[in-house]
C-alpha positions as a Markdown table, in Angstrom:
| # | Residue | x | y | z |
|---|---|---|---|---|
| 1 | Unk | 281.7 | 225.5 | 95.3 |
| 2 | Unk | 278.8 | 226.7 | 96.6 |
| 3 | Unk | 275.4 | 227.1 | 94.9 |
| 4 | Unk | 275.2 | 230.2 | 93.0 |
| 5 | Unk | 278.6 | 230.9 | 91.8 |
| 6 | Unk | 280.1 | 230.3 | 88.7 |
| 7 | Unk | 283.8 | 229.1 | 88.6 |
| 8 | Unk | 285.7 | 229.5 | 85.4 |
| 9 | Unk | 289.5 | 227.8 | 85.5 |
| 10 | Unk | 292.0 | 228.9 | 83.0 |
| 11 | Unk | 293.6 | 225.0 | 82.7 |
| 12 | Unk | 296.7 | 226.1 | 81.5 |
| 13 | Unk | 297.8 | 228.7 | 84.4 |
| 14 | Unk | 295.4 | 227.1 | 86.8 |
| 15 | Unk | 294.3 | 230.8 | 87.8 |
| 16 | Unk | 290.0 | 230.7 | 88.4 |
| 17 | Unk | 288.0 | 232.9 | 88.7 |
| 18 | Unk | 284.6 | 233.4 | 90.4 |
| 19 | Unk | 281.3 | 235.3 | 89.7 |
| 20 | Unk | 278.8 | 235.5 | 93.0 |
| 21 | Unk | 275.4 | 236.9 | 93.4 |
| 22 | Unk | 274.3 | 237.5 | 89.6 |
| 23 | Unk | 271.2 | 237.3 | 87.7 |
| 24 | Unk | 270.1 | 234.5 | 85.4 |
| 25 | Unk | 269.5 | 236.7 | 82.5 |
| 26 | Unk | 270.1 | 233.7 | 79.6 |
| 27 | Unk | 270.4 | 230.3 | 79.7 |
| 28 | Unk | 271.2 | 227.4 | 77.0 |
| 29 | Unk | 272.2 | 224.5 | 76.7 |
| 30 | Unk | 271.6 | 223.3 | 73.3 |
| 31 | Unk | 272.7 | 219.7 | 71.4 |
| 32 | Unk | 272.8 | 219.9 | 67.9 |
| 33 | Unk | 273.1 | 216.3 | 66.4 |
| 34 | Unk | 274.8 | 217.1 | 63.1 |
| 35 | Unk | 274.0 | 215.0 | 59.6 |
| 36 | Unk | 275.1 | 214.4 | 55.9 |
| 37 | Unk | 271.9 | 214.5 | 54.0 |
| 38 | Unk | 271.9 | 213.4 | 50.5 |
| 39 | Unk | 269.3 | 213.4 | 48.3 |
| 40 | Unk | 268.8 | 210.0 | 45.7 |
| 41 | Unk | 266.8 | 209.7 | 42.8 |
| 42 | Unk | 263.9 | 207.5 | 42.9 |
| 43 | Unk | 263.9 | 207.8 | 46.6 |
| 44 | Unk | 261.6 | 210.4 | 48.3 |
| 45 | Unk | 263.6 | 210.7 | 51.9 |
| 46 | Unk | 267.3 | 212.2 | 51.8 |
| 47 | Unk | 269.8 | 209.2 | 53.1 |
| 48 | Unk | 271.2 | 210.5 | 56.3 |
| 49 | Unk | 274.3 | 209.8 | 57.7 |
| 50 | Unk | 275.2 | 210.5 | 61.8 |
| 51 | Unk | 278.5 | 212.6 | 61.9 |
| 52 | Unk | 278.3 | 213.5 | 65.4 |
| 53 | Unk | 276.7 | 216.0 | 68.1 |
| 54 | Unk | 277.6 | 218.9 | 69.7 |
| 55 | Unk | 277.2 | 220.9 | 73.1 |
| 56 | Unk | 276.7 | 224.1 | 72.9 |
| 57 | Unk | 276.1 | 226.2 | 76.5 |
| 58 | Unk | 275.3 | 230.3 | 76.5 |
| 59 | Unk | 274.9 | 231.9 | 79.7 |
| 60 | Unk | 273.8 | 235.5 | 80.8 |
| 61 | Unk | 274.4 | 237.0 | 83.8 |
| 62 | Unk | 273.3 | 240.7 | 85.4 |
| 63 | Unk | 274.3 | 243.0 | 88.5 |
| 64 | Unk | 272.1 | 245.6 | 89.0 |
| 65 | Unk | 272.3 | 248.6 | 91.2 |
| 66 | Unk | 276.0 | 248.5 | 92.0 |
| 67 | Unk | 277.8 | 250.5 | 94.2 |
| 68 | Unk | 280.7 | 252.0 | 92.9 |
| 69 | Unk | 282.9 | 249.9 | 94.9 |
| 70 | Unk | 280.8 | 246.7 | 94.2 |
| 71 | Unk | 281.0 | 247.8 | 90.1 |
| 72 | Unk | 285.0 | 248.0 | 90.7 |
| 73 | Unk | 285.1 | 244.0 | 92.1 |
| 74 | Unk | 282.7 | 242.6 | 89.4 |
| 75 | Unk | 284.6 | 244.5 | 86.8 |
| 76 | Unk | 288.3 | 243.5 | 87.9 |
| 77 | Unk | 286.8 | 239.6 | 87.6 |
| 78 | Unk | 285.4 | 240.4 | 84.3 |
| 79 | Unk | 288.8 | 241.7 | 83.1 |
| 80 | Unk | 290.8 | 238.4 | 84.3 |
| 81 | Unk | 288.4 | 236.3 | 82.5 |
| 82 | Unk | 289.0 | 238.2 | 79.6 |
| 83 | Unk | 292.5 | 237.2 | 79.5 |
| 84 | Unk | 291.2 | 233.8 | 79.8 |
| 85 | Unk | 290.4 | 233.8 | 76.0 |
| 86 | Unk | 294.2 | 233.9 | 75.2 |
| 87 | Unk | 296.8 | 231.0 | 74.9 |
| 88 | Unk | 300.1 | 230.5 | 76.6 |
| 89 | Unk | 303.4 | 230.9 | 75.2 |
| 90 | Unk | 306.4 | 229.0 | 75.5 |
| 91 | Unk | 308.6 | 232.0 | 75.0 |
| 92 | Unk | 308.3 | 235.7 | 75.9 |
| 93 | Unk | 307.5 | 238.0 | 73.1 |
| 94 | Unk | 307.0 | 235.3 | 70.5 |
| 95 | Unk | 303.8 | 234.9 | 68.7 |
| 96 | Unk | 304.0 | 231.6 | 67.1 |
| 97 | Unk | 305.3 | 229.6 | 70.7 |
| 98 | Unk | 301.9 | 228.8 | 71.4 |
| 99 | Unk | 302.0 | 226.3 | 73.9 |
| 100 | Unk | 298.5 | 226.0 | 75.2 |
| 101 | Unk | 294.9 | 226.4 | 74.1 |
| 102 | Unk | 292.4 | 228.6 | 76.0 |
| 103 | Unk | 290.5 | 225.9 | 77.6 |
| 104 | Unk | 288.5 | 226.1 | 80.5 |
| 105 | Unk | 286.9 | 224.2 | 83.2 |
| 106 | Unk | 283.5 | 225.6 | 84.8 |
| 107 | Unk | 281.4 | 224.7 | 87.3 |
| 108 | Unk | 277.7 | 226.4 | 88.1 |
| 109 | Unk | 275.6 | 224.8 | 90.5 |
| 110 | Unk | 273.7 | 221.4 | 88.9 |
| 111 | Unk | 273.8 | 222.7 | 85.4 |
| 112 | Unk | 277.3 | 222.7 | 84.5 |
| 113 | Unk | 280.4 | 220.3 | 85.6 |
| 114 | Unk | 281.7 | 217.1 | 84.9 |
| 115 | Unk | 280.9 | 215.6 | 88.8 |
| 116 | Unk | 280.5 | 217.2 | 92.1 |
| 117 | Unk | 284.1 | 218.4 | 92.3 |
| 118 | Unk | 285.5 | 218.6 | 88.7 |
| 119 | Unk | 284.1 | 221.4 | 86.3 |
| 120 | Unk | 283.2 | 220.9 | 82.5 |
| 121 | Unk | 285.7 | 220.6 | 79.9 |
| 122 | Unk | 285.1 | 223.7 | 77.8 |
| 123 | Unk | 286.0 | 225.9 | 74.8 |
| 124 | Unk | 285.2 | 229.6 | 75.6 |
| 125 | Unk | 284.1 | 231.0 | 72.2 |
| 126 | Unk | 283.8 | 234.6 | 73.7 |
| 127 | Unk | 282.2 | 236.6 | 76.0 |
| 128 | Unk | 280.6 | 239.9 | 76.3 |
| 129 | Unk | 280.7 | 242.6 | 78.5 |
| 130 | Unk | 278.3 | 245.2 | 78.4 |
| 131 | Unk | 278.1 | 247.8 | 80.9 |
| 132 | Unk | 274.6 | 249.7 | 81.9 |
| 133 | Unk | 272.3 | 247.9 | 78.7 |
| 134 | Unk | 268.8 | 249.2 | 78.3 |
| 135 | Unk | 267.2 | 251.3 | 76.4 |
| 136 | Unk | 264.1 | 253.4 | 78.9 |
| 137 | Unk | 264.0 | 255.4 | 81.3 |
| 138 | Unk | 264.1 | 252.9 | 84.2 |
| 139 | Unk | 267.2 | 251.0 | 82.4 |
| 140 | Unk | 269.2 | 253.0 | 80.6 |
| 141 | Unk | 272.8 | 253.1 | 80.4 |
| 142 | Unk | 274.3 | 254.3 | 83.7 |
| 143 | Unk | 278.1 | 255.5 | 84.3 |
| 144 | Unk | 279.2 | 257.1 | 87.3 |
| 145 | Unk | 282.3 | 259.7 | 86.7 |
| 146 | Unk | 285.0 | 259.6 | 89.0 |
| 147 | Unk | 288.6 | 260.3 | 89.8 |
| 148 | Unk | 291.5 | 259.9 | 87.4 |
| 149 | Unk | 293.7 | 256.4 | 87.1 |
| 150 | Unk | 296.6 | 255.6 | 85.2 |
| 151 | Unk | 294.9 | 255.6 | 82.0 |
| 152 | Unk | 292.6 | 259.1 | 83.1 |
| 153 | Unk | 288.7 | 258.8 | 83.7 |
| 154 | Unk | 287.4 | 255.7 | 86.1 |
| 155 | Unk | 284.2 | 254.5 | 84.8 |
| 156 | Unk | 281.9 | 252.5 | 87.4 |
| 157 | Unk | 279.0 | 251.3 | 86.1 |
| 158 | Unk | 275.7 | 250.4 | 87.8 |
| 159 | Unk | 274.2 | 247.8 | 85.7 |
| 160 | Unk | 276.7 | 245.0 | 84.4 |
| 161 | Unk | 276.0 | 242.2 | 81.9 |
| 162 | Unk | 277.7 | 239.7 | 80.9 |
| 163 | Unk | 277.1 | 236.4 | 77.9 |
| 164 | Unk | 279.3 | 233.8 | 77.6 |
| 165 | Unk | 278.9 | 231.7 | 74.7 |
| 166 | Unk | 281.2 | 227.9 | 75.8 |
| 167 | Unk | 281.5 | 225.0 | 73.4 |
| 168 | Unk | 281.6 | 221.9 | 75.6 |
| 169 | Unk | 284.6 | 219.3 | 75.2 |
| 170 | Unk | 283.6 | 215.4 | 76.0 |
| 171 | Unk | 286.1 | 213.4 | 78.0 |
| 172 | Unk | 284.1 | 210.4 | 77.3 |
| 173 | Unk | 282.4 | 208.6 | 74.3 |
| 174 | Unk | 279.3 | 210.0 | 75.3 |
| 175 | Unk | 276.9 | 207.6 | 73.6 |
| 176 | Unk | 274.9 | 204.5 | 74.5 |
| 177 | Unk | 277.4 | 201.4 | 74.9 |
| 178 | Unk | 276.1 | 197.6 | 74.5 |
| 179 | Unk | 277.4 | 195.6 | 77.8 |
| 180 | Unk | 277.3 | 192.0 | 76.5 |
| 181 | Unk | 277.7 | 190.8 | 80.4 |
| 182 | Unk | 274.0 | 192.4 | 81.4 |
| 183 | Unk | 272.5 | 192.3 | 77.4 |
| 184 | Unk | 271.3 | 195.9 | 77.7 |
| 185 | Unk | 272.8 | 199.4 | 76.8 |
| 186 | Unk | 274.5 | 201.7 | 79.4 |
| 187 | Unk | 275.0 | 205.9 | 78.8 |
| 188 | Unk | 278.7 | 206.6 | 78.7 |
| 189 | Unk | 279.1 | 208.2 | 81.8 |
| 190 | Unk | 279.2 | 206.8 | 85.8 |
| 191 | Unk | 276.5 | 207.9 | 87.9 |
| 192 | Unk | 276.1 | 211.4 | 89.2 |
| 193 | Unk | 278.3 | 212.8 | 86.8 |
| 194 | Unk | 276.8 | 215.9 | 86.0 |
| 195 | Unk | 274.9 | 216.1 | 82.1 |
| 196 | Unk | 272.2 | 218.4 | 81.1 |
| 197 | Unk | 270.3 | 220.3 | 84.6 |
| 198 | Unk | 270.6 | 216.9 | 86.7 |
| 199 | Unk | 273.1 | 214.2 | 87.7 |
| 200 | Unk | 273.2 | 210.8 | 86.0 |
| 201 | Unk | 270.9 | 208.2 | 87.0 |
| 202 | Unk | 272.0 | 204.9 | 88.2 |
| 203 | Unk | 269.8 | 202.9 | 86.2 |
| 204 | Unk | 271.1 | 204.0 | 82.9 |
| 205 | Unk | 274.6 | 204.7 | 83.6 |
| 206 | Unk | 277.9 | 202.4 | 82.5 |
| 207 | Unk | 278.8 | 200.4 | 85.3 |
| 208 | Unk | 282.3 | 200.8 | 86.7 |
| 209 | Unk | 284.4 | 197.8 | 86.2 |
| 210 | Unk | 285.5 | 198.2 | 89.3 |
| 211 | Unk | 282.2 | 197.6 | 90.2 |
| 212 | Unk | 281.5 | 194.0 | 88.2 |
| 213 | Unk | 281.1 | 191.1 | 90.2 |
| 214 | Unk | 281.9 | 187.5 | 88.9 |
| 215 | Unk | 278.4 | 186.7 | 90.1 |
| 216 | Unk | 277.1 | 189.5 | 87.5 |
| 217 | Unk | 279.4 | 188.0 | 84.2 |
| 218 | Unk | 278.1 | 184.5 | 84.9 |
């Protein structure tokens, strides 16, 4: 995937889709280490006890100035993704045959994936389209009228944005792990697997067994 797209995969119907030449408008990648705090008499500092952390990632995009034509692409995208926030079904017209989740996989550039060609496990929590925001003169809301379609008048717009709000899903016991064959803590994930804006480094990252030498467990 190139730099500068954004590749969302629908895991259970395989189907992707791709955004291309946006603007950044938001971006967030927030950790949010979560604690039991409880307060005891006598003692002035709450006890607190680690329950776990979570990985939360927002993300805005913009088109401006869109051609009619160009509004029509972005837009037909924008719809598929939006069926990405649906299950699948085991049977046809049955409601409570869910068979599988809405989970995604996406992949932008060196801030989100798993590795170079997997893309991050994630929960899509929603999205929001919003045609032509603004609120002056210069970037106010813009529609252009046009023919009829099936369901009657064809709205292009000339300013799209879009926010997508993704809870991310570990694979791995993210976490520092003790290595009792080199005495020293290791981050649970291999090198260059993609965390936070950057790869993993090789000097803090869990060695592949594959990797260990007899000459290292000695």
């Amino acid at each position: 995937m190139a730099d500068g797209e954004i590749e969302i995969e629908h895991i259970a119907t395989g189907r992707k889709v791709k955004l291309l030449e946006f603007g950044l408008s938001e971006y967030a990648d927030t950790l949010d280490a979560s604690w039991n705090s409880v307060d005891v008499y006598g003692r002035m500092d709450p006890i607190m006890t680690y329950q776990g952390t979570k990985r939360e990632i927002s993300v805005g995009l913009k088109w401006d100035g869109l051609s009619a034509g160009e509004s029509e692409i972005y837009q037909e995208q924008i719809t598929k993704l939006m069926t990405f926030q649906y299950p699948t079904y085991a049977e046809e017209n049955n409601a409570l045959a869910i068979q599988s989740p809405p989970l995604v996989r996406v992949t932008f550039a060196n801030f989100i994936g798993k590795d170079a060609t997997t893309g991050l496990l994630c929960a899509m929590k929603g999205l929001a389209f919003t045609p032509g925001v603004g609120f002056t003169p210069q970037d106010s809301p813009y529609v252009r009228w046009g023919g009829q379609n099936s369901q009657g008048t064809s709205i292009a717009a000339t300013n799209i944005s879009l926010k997508l709000n993704l809870t991310v899903l570990h694979e791995e016991s993210l976490g520092w792990h003790f290595r009792s064959d080199f005495k020293r803590y290791d981050f649970g994930l291999p090198a260059g697997d993609i965390f936070g804006p950057d790869t993993v480094n090789s000097d803090w990252s869990v060695v592949p067994e594959t990797l260990i030498s007899k000459s290292d467990t000695n």
